[in-house]
N, C-alpha and C positions, 0 to 999 in steps of 0.2 A: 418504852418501845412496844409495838403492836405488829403484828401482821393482819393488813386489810383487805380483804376482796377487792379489785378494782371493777366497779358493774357500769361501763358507759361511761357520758360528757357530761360534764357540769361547768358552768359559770361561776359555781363559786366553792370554796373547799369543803365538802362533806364529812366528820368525820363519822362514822361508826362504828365508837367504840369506847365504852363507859368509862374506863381508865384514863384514858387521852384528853375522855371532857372534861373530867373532873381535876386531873394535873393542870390543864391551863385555866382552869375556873380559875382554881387555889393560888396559880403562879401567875395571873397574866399581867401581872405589871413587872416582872422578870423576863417577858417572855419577849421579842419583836420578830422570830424568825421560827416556820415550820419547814424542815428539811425534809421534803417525800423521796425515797429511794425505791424506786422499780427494778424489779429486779428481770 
């Protein structure tokens, strides 16, 4: 879990955040689902 600035529109998921790339690096044949929650 991270807290991320939201900065604008993108077309495609941006993450920035060293932690987050590197957990689905590690996991993404685990992975099939990113839950974003705005708050």
């Amino acid at each position: 879990e991270d807290y991320l600035p939201y900065q604008g529109e993108s077309e495609w998921l941006e993450i920035d955040s060293d932690e987050i790339t590197y957990f689905l690096a590690d996991h993404q044949d685990q992975c099939d689902t990113i839950e974003i929650m705005i708050e």
